[in-house]
VEXDREN-2710 file (C-alpha; in Angstrom, 1 decimal):
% VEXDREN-2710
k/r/px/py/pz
1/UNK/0.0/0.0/0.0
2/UNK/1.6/3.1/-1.2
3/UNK/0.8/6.9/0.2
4/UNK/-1.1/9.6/-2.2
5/UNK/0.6/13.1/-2.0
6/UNK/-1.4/14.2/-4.6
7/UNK/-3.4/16.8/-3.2
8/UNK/-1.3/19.2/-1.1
9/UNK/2.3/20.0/-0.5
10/UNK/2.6/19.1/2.9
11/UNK/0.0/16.0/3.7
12/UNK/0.2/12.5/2.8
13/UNK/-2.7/10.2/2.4
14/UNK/-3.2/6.1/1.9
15/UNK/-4.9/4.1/-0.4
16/UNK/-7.4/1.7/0.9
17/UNK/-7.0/0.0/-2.1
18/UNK/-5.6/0.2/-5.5
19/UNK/-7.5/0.8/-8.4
20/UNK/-8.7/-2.0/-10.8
21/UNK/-8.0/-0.4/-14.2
22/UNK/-5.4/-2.8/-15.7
23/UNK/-3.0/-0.3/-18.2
24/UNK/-0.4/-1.0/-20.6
25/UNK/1.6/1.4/-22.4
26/UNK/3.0/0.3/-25.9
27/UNK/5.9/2.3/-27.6
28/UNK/5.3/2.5/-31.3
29/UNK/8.0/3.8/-33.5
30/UNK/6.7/7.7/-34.6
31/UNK/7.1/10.3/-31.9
32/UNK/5.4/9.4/-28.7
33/UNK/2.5/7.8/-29.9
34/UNK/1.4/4.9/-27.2
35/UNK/-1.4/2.5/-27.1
36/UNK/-3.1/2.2/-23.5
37/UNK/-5.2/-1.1/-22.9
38/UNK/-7.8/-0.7/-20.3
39/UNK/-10.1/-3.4/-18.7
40/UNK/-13.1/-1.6/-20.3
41/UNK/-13.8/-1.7/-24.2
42/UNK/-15.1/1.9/-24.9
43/UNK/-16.0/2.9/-28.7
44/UNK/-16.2/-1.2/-29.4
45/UNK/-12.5/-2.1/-28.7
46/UNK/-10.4/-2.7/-26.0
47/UNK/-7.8/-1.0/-27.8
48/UNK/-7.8/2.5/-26.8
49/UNK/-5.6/4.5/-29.0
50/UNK/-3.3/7.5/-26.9
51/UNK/-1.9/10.2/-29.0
52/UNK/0.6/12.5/-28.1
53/UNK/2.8/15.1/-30.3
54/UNK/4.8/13.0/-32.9
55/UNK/6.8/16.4/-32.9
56/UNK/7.5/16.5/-29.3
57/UNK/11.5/15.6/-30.0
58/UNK/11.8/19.0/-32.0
59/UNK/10.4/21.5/-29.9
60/UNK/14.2/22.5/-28.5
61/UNK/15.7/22.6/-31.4
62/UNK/12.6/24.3/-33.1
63/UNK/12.2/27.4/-30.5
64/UNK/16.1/27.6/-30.6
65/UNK/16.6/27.9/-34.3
66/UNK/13.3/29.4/-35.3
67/UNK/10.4/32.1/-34.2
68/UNK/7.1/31.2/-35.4
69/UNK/6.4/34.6/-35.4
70/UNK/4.7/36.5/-38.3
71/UNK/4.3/40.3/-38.7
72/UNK/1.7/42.0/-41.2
73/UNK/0.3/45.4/-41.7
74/UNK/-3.2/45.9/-42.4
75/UNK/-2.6/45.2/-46.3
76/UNK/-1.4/41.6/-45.5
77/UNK/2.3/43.3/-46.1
78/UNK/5.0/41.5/-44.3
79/UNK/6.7/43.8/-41.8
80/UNK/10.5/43.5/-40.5
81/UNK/10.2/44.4/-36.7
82/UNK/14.1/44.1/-34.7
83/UNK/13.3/41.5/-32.1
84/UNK/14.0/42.9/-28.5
85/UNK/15.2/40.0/-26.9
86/UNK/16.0/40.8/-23.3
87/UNK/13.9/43.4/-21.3
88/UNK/17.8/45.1/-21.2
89/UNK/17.5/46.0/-24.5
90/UNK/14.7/48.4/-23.4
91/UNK/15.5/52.2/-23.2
92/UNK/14.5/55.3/-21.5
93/UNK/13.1/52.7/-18.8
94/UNK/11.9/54.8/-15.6
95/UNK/14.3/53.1/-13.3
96/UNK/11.2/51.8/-10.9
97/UNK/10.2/50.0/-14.2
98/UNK/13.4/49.0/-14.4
99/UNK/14.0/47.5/-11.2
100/UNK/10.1/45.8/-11.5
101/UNK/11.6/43.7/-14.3
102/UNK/14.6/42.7/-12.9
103/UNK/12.9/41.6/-9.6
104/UNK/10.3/39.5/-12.3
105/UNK/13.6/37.6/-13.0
106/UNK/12.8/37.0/-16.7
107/UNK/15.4/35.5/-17.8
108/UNK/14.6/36.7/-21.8
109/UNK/11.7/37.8/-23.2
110/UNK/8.7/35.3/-25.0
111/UNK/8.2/35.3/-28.5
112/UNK/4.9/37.4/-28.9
113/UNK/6.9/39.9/-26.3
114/UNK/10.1/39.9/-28.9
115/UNK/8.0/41.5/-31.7
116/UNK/5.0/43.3/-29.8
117/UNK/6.5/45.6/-27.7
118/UNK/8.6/47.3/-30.4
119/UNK/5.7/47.5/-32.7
120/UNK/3.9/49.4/-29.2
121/UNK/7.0/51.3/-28.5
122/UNK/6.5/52.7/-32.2
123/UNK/3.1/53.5/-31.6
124/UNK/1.4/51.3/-34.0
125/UNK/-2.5/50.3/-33.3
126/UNK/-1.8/46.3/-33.1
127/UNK/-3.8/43.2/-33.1
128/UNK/-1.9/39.9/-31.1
129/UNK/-3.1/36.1/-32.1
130/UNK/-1.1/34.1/-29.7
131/UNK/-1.8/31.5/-27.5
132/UNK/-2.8/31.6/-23.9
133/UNK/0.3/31.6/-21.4
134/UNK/2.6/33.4/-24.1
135/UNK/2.9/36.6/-21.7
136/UNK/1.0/39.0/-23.5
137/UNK/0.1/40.8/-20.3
138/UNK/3.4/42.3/-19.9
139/UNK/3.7/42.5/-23.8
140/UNK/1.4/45.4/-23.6
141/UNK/1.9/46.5/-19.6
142/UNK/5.8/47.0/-20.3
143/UNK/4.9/49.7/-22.8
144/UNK/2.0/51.5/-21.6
145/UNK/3.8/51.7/-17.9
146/UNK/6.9/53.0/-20.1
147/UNK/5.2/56.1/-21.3
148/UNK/2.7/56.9/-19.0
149/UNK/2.8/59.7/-16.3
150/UNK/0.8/60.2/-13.3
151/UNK/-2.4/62.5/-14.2
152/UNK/-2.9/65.2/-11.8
153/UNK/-6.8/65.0/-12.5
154/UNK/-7.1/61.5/-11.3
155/UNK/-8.6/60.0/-15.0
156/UNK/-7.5/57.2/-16.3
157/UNK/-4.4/57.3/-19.2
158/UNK/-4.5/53.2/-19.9
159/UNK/-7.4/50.9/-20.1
160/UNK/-8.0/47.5/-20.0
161/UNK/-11.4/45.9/-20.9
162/UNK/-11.1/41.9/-20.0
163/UNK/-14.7/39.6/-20.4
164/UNK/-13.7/38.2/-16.9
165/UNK/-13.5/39.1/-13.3
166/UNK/-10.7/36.8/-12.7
167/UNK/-8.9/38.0/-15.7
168/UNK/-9.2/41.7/-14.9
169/UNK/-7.6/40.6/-11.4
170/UNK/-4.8/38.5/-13.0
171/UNK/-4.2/41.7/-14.9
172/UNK/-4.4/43.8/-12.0
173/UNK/-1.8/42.0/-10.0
174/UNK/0.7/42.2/-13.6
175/UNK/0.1/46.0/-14.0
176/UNK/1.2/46.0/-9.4
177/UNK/4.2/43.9/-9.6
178/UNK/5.3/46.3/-12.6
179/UNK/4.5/49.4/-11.6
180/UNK/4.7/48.7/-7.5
181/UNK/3.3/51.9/-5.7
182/UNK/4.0/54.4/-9.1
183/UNK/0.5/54.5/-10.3
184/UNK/-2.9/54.1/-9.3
185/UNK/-4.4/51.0/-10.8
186/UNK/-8.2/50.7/-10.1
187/UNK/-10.3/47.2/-11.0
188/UNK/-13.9/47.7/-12.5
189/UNK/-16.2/44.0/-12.6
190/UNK/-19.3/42.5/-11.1
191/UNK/-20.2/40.4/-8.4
192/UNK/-18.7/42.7/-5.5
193/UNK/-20.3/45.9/-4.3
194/UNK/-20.2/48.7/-6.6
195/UNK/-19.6/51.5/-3.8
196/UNK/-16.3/50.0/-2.9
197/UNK/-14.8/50.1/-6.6
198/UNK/-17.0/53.9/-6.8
199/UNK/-14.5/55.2/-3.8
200/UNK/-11.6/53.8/-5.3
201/UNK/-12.1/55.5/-8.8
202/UNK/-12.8/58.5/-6.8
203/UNK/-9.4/58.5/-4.8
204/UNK/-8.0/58.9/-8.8
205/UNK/-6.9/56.6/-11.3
206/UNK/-3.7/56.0/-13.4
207/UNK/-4.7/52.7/-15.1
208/UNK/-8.5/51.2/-15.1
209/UNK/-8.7/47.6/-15.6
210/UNK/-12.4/46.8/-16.3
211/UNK/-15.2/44.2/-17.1
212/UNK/-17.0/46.4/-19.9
213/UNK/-20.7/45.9/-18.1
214/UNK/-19.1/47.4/-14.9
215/UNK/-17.7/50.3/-17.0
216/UNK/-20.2/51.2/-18.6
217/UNK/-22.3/51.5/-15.5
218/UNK/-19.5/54.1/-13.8
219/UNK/-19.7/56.1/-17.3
220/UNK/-23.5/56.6/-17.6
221/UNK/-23.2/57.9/-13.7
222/UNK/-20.7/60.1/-14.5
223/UNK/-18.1/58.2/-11.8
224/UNK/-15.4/57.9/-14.7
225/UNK/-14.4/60.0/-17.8
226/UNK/-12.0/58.6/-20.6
227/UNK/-10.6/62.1/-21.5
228/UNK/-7.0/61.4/-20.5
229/UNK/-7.3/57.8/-22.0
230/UNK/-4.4/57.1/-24.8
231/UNK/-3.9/53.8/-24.5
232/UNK/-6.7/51.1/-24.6
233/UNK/-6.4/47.5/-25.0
234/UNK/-9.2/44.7/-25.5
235/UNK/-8.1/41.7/-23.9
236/UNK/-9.5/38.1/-25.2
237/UNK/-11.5/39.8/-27.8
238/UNK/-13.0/36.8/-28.9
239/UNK/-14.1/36.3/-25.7
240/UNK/-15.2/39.4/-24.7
241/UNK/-17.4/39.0/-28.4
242/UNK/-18.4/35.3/-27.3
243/UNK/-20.3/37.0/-24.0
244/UNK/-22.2/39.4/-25.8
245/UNK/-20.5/42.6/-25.0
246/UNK/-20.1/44.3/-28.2
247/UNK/-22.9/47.1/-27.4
248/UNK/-21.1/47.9/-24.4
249/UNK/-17.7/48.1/-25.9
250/UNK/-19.5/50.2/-28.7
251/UNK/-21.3/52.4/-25.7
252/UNK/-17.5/52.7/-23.6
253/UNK/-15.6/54.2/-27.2
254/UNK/-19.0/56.2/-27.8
255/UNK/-17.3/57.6/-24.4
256/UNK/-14.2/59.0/-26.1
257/UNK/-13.8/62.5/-27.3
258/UNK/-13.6/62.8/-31.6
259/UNK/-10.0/63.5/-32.6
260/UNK/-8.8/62.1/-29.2
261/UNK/-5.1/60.0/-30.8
262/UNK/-5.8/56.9/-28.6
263/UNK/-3.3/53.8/-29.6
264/UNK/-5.4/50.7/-29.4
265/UNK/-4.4/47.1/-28.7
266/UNK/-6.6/43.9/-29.2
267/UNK/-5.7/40.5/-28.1
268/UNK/-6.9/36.9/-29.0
269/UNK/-6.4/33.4/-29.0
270/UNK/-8.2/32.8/-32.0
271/UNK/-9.1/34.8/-35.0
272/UNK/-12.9/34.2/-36.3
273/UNK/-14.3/36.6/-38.6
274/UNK/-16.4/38.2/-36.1
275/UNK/-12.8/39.3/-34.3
276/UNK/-11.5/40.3/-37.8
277/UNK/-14.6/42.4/-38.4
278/UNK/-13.9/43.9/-34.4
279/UNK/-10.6/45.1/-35.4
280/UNK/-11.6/46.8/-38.6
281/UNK/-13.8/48.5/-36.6
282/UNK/-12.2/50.0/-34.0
283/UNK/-8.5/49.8/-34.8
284/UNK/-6.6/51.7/-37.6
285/UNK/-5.6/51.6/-40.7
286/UNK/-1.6/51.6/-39.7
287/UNK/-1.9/48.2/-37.0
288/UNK/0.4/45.5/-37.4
289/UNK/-1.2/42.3/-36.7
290/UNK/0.9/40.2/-34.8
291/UNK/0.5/36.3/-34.8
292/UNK/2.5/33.8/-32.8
293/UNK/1.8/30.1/-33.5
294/UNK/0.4/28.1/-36.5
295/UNK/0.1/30.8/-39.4
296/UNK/-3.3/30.6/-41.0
297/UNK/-6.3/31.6/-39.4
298/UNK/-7.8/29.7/-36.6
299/UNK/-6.7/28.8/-33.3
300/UNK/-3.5/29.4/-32.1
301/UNK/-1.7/26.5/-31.4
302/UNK/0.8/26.2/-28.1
303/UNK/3.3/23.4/-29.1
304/UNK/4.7/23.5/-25.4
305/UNK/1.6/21.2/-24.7
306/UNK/1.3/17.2/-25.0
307/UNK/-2.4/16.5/-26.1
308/UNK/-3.7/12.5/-25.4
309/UNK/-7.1/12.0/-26.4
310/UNK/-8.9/8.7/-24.2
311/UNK/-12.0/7.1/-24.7
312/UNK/-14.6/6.6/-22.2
313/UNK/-18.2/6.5/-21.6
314/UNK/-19.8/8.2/-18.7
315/UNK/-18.6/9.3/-15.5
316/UNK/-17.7/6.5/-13.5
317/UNK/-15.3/4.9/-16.7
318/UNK/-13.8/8.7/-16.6
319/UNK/-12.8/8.7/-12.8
320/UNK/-11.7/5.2/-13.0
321/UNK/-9.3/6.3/-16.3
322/UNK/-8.1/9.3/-14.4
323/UNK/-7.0/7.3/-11.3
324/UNK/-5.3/4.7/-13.9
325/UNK/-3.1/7.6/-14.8
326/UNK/-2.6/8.5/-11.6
327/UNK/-1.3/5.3/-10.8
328/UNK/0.7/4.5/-14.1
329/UNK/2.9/7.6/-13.6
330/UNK/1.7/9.3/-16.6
331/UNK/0.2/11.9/-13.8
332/UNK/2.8/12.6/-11.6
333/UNK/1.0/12.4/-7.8
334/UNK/3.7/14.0/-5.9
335/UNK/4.4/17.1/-8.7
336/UNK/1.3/17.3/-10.9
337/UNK/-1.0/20.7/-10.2
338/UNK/-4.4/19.4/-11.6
339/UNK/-7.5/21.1/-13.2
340/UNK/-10.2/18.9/-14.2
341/UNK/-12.6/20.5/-16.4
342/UNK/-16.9/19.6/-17.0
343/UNK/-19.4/21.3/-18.4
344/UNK/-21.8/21.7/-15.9
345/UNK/-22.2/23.2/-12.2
346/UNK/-23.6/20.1/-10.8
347/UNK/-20.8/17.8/-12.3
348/UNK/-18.1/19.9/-10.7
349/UNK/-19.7/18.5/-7.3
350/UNK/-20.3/15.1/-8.7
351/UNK/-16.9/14.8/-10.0
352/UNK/-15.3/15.8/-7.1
353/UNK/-16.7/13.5/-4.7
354/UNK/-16.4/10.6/-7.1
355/UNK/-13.0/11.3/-7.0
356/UNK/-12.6/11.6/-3.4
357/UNK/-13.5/8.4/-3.1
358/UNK/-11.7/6.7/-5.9
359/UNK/-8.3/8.6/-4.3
360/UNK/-9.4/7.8/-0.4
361/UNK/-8.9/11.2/0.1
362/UNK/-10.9/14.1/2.3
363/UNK/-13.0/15.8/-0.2
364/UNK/-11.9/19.6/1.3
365/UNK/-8.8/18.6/-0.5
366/UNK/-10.6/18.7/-3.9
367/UNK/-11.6/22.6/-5.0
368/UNK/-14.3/23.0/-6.7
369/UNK/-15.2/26.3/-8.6
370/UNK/-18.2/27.6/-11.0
371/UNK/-20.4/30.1/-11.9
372/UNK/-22.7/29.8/-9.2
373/UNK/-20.7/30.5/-6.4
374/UNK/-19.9/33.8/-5.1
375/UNK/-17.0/35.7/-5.9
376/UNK/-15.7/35.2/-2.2
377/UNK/-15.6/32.0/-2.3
378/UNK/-13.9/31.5/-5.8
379/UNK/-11.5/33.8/-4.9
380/UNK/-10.7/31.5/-1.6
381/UNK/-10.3/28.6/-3.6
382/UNK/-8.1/29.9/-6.0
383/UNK/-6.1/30.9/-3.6
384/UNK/-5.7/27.8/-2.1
385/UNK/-5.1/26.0/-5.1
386/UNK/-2.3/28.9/-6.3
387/UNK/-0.3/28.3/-3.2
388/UNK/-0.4/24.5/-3.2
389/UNK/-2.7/24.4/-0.3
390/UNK/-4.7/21.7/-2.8
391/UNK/-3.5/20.4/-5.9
392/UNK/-6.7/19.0/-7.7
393/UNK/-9.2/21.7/-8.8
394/UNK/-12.5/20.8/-10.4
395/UNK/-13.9/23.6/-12.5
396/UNK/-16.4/24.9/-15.1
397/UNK/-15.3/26.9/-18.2
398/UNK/-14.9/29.8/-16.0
399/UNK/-11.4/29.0/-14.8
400/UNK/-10.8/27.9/-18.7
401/UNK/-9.9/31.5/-19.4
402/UNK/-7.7/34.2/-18.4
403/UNK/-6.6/32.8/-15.2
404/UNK/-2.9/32.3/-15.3
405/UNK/-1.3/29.9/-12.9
406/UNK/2.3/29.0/-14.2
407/UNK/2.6/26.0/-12.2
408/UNK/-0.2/24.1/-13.6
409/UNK/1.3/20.7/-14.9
410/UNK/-1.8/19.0/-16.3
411/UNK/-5.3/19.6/-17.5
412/UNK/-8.2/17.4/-18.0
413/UNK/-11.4/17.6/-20.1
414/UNK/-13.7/15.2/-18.1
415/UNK/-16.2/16.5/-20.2
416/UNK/-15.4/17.6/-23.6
417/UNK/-16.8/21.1/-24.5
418/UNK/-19.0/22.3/-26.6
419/UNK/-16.6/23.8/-29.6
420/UNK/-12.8/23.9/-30.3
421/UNK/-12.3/27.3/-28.8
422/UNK/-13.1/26.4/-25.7
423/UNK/-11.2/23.1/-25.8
424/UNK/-8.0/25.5/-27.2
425/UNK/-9.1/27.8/-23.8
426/UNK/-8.9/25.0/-21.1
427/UNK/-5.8/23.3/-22.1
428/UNK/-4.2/26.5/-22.7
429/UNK/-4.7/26.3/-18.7
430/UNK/-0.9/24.6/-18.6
431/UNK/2.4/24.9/-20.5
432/UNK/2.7/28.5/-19.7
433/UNK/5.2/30.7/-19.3
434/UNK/7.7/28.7/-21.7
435/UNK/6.8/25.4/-19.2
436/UNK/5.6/22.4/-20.5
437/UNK/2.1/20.6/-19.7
438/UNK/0.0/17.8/-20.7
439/UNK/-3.4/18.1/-21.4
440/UNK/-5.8/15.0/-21.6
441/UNK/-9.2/14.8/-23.2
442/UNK/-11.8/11.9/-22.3
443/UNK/-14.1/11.5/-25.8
444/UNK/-17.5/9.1/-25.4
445/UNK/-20.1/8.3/-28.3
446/UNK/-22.2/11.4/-26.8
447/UNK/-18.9/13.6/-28.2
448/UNK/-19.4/13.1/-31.9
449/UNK/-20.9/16.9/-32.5
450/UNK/-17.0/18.1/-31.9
451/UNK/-14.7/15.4/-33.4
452/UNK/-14.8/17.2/-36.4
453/UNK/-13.3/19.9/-35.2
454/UNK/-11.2/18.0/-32.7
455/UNK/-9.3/16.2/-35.8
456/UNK/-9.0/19.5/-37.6
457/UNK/-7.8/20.7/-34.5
458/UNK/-4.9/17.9/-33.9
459/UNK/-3.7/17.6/-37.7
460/UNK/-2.9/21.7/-37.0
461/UNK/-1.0/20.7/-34.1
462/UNK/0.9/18.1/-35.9
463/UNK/-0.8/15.2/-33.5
464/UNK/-1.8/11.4/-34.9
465/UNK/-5.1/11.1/-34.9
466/UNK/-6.7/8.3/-33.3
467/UNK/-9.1/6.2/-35.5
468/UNK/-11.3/5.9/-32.9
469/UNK/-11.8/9.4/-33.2
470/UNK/-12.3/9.1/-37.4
471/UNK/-14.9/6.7/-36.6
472/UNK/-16.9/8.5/-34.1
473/UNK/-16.8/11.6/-36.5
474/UNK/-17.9/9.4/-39.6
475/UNK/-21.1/7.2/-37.4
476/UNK/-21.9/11.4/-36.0
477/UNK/-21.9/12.3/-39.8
478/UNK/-24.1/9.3/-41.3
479/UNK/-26.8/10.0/-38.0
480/UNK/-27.3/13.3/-39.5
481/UNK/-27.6/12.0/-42.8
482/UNK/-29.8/9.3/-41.5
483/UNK/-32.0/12.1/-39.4
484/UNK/-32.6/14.0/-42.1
485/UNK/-33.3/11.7/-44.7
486/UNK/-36.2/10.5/-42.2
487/UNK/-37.6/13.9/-41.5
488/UNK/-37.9/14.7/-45.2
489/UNK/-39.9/11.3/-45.2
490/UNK/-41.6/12.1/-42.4
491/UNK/-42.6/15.8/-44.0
492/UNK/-43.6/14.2/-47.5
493/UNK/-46.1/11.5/-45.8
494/UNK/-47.5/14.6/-44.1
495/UNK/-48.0/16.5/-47.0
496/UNK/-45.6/19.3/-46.0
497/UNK/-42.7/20.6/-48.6
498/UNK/-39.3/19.8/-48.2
499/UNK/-37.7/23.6/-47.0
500/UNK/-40.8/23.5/-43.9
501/UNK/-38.5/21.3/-41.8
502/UNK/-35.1/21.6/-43.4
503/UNK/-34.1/24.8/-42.2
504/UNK/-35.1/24.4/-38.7
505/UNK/-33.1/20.9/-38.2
506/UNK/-29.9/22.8/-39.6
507/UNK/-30.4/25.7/-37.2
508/UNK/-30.1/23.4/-34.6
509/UNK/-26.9/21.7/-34.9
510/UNK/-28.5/18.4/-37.0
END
């Protein structure tokens, strides 16, 4: 009987018992491609196919010898930006700035960092694509803390609009360590009471870093202007778009004065056309467009992360798969810094009691955070799990964006979600910061709406697909087929015409 230091730092736990799930691992000759056998015969076959990176062995040598960095101007021009390649390299630094970065300790600067902060210093408008955990927070912190004086009036000079309350706070804690007691930063969001965040604007403002419902609330009540604003950045644009808060981003620049020279800065993970249409909108015609990653549209692909797809069905093959990788190594118990994602409220309960049980282990040492909890008490949790009080944290989409923990070493899709964006979102969760992670996916029969986009989504990321997952994608395709070729039957026995039924079972995802 062995002990489980899974969970926290400093506190050991034992087994009962160990788990049942038998589990094989089979080298096979390309990349690190394995073959795990499980006691259970998910998708028809006991055989359940494990991919990971067959590129894996050329990450090194490919971030040494090569920046997958492209540069454009709004013509689709290439553009030749010098890289800046240490934070050294950086003049005219105010010396508390200065002495911010060296206590950061980084020891060079990322690759979106190399090539957006001298298009920023230059004063270009400038679009990012780059994946999460690439350090685009003090891509565009570094320079607007550079320039930026405090305002005698109190107003704001830099704004931030994030879609998130834990994003704005991540933010918020970047813009302190930089900047230290210099400026006055001031945090705009929901879910805490609006007086407090009222008397802080009121005390005066050197950087606002909002949620644009919040903000738009202190403008229409006159507790903010934008008249000192010149530099405003739109963080996880496709985000921010995905929530529905265009009108309010439209009712916050209705808020700045004609003529007023503001340089703009939108960043995103992934590059749709509604994001394309955003930045024709509201950025100039001289931005560079910045995009670090695959080239191409699309997601933004972090090559820092090993993806393994695994098949199971339901919840109970799911736990039982997790602990068998938990007990095979693959999840390191006594290192590994865990989020385990699921698509609803209730199943982040669920799951982590399941788990508590299948690990023999207290369930307080299992956070759980979702929507419907209070800001208080995600903010506690967090906590705990950022200072290793707990190392397993079960969570909804809302910790699949804009939180950045660097120490996370492995995510988990318990639950597959809905579209590729978000999957790109959760696992984007580890390998930050330059680190590595390892992100595993559990697929089931009930996934076949996404594994079209999941094999897109893998071939871009230079990953072997599994054929399991080909043939969940082709029975998902022939049930449509199938579906509709028996409402159209249905339709003509009952005398309707073909389009009366058509358009509505397109509309909904059939």
């Amino acid at each position: 009987m062995r002990r489980l230091t899974f969970l926290a730092s400093n506190c050991c736990f034992k087994r009962l018992a160990q788990s049942t799930s038998q589990i094989q691992f089979f080298p096979v000759a390309k990349g690190y491609s394995t073959k795990i056998l499980y006691d259970a015969a998910p998708l028809h076959t006991s055989n359940v196919a494990v991919t990971e990176s067959a590129s894996a062995p050329l990450r090194t040598l490919k971030e040494n010898n090569r920046e997958d960095i492209s540069v454009q101007d709004s013509k689709g021009q290439a553009v030749k930006i010098t890289p800046l390649n240490s934070f050294n390299e950086l003049g005219n630094l105010p010396e508390w700035l200065r002495l911010s970065l060296k206590e950061m300790s980084f020891p060079s600067t990322t690759s979106i960092q190399k090539y957006a902060i001298p298009a920023l210093e230059d004063g270009h408008d400038m679009v990012g694509l780059a994946p999460t955990g690439s350090g685009k927070t003090v891509a565009f912190a570094v320079p607007a803390l550079k320039r930026m004086k405090p305002n005698a009036d109190g107003l704001p000079s830099v704004l931030v609009l994030a879609p998130t309350r834990e994003l704005v706070q991540q933010t918020t804690q970047v813009f302190r360590r930089l900047a230290h007691k210099e400026m006055r930063i001031c945090e705009a969001y929901g879910g805490t009471p609006r007086e407090i965040q009222h008397r802080s604007l009121q005390r005066g403002c050197d950087i606002l870093i909002a949620c644009p419902g919040r903000l738009t609330d202190f403008l229409k009540s006159g507790s903010i202007s934008l008249q000192n604003l010149s530099f405003l950045v739109f963080d996880e644009a496709d985000r921010l778009l995905d929530m529905g808060f265009q009108p309010q981003l439209d009712d916050i620049l209705g808020y700045i004065k004609p003529g007023q020279k503001i340089q703009k800065v939108m960043w995103s993970a992934t590059w749709p056309e509604s994001v394309q249409s955003l930045v024709h909108e509201y950025l100039s015609d001289s931005r560079l467009l910045i995009r670090a990653g695959t080239s191409g549209t699309g997601l933004q692909v972090n090559e820092q992360i090993k993806q393994t797809i695994l098949f199971a069905e339901g919840p109970h093959e799911r736990i039982k798969m997790l602990v068998g990788l938990i007990d095979s190594g693959k999840i390191d118990e006594n290192t590994a810094k865990l989020i385990i994602f699921v698509e609803r409220q209730s199943d982040t309960e669920n799951t982590a009691r399941a788990l508590s049980r299948a690990l023999n282990i207290e369930p307080s040492y299992i956070g759980v955070i979702h929507g419907g909890l209070s800001q208080r008490h995600r903010d506690n949790v967090l906590n705990r799990f950022k200072t290793n009080q707990i190392r397993l944290l079960v969570a909804t989409d809302v910790a699949s964006r804009g939180l950045d923990i660097p120490d996370v070493t492995c995510v988990v899709n318990f639950q597959i979600p809905k579209n590729i964006d978000s999957y790109c979102h959760r696992i984007g969760r580890t390998g930050r910061a330059g680190r590595t992670g390892d992100a595993y996916t559990f697929v089931g029969r009930e996934d076949g709406a996404i594994s079209a986009e999941l094999i897109e989504y893998l071939k871009r990321c230079n990953i072997e697909v599994p054929p399991q997952l080909v043939q969940l994608s082709e029975t998902h395709n022939d049930n449509l087929r199938y579906r509709k070729r028996r409402s159209y039957n249905q339709n003509r026995e009952h005398g309707f015409q073909k389009h009366s039924y058509t358009g509505r079972r397109e509309s909904t995802g059939w």
